[in-house]
C-alpha positions in Angstrom: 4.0 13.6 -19.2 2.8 10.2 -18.6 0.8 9.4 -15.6 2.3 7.4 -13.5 0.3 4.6 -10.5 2.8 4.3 -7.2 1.7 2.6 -4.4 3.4 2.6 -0.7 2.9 -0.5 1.1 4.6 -2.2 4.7 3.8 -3.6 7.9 2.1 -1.4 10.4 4.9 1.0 12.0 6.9 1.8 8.6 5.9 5.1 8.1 4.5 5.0 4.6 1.8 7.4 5.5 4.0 10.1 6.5 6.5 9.3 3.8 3.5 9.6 0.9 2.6 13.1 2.1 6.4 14.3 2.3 7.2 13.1 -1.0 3.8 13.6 -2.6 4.7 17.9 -1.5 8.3 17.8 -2.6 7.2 16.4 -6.0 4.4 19.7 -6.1 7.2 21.8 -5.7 9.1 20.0 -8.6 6.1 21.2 -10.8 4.5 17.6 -11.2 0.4 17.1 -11.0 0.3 15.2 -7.9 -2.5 13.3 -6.5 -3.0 11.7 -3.0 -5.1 8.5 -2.0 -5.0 5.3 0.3 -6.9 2.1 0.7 -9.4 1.4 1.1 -10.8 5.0 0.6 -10.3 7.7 -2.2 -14.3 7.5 -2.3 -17.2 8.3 -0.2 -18.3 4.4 -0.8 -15.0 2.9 -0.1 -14.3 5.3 3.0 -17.2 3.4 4.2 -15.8 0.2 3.9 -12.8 1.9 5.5 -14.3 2.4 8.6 -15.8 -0.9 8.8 -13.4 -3.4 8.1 -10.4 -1.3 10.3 -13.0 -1.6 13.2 -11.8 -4.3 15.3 -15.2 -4.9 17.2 -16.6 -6.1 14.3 -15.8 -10.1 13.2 -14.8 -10.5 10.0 -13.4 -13.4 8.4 -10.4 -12.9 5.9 -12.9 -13.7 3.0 -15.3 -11.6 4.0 -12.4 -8.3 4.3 -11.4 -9.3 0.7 -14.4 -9.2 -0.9 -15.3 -5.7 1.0 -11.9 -4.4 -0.2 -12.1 -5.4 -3.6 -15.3 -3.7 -4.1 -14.3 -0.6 -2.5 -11.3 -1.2 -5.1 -13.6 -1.5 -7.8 -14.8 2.2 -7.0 -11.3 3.4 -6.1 -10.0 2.8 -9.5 -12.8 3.8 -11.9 -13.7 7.3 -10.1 -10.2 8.5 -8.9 -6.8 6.3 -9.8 -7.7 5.5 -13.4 -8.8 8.5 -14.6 -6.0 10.6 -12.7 -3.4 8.5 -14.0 -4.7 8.8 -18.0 -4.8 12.9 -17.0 -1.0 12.0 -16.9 -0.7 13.1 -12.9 1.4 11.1 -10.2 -1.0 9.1 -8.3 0.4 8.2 -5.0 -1.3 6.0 -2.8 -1.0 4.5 0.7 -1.7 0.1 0.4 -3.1 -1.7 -2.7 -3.6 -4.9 -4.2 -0.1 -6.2 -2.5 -2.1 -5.0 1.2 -4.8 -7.5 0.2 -2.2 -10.5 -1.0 -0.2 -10.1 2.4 -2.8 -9.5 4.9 -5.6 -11.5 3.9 -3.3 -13.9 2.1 0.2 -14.7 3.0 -0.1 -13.8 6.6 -3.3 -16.5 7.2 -0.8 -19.5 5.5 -1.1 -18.8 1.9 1.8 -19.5 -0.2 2.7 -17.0 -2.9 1.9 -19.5 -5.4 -1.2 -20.0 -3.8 -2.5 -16.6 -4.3 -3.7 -16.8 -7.9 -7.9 -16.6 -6.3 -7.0 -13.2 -4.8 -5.0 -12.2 -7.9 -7.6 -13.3 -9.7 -10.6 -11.1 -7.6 -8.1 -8.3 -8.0 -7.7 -8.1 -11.5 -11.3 -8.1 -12.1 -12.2 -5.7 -9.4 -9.4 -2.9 -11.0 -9.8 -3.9 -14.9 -6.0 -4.9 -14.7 -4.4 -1.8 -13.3 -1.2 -2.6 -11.9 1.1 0.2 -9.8 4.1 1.3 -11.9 6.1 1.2 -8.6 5.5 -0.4 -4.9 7.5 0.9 -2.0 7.5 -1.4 0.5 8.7 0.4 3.7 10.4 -2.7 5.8 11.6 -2.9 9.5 11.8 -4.9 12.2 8.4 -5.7 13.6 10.0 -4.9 17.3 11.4 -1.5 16.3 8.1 -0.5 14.1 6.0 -1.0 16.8 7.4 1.6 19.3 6.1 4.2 16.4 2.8 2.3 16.5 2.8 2.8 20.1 3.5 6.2 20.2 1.2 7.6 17.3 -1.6 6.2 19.8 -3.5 4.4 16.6 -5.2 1.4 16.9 -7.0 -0.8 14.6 -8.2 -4.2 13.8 -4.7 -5.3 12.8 -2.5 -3.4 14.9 -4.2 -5.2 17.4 -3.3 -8.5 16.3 0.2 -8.4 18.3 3.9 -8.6 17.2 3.7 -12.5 15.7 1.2 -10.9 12.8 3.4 -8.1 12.2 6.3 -10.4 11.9 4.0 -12.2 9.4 2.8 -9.3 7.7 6.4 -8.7 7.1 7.4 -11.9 5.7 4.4 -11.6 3.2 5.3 -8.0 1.4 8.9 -9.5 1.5 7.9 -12.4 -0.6 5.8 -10.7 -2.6 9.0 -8.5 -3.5 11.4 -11.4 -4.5 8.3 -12.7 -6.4 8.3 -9.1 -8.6 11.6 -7.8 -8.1 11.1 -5.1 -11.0 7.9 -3.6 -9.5 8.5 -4.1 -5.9 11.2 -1.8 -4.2 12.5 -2.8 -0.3 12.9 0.7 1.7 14.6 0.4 4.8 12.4 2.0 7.1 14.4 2.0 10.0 16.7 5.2 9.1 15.9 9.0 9.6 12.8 10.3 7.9 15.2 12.0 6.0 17.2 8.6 5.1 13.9 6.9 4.4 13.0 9.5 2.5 15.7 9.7 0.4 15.6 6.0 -0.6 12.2 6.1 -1.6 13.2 9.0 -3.5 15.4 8.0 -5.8 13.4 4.8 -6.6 10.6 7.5 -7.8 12.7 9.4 -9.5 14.8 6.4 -11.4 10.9 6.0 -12.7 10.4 9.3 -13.9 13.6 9.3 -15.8 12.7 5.8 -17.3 9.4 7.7 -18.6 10.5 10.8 -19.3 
């Protein structure tokens, strides 16, 4: 079959990370070729970057985060997401480009039309390679971050209180009314099973599309 590029993206809280893994294992047992990633990471390099830019005792500016994702991007794509997806496997991966537009864009007062610089840096950094499908897992910022608070995870953005997330919310919800075809809202306040379900059957309205 063709390979297919679907990415999972939210605020913090949503659940996207637990969702890739669940659907990434019932899509194994379908018989697909299935392959897992996040961002950054996917490489030794860019789980490097990982570690540094997540680590909130360490100042960055939103320019400077960019340019360390895109380049752990760059890396990303060439050595795992291309070459899986030409192999014709299902490449599922937790954040992208749309990570970068929201939290290093919209959510610091960017406007969507505004965003054409880190468009731009992204394009280069990935040769063009665009998700097939983005699942953005949405919620209310005050329910969301009771999971937060519960999973006992805390990062450089997690950190940055409830007004960011609402932000950070805003932003992926923009981006999805900017690219309505691409962009899929899941409603990640149901059941894991609900959730689930939803993101499901936006994967598998793909699948028949490329079938």
């Amino acid at each position: 079959m063709k390979g297919l590029f679907i990415t999972f993206e939210g605020p913090d809280g949503g659940g996207k990370s637990t969702q890739l893994k669940n659907i990434a294992k019932i899509l194994r047992e379908e018989g697909y070729d299935v392959v897992e990633s996040r961002e950054p990471g996917g490489t030794d390099f860019a789980e490097k970057v990982r570690a540094l830019v997540l680590d909130a005792s360490i100042p960055l500016t939103a320019t400077s985060q960019s340019l360390l994702y895109f380049a752990a991007r760059a890396e990303h794509v060439d050595k795992l997401l291309r070459p899986s997806k030409e192999a014709g496997k299902i490449v599922l991966c937790d954040r992208f480009g749309d990570s970068t537009f929201v939290y290093q864009g919209l959510s610091q007062g960017m406007a969507v039309e505004d965003l054409w610089e880190l468009r731009s840096l992204n394009s280069y950094a990935t040769g063009n390679f665009v998700p097939d499908l983005t699942l953005v897992f949405d919620g209310r910022p005050e329910e969301l971050v009771k999971r937060r608070t519960l999973r006992g995870v805390s990062d450089r953005y997690e950190d940055m209180g409830l007004d960011f997330q609402h932000k950070l919310r805003n932003g992926f919800l923009a981006l999805a009314k900017v690219e309505p075809n691409r962009i899929k809202i899941v409603n990640a306040e149901g059941t894991q099973e609900e959730v689930q379900a939803e993101a499901l059957s936006y994967i598998r309205a793909l699948l028949a599309k490329e079938a």
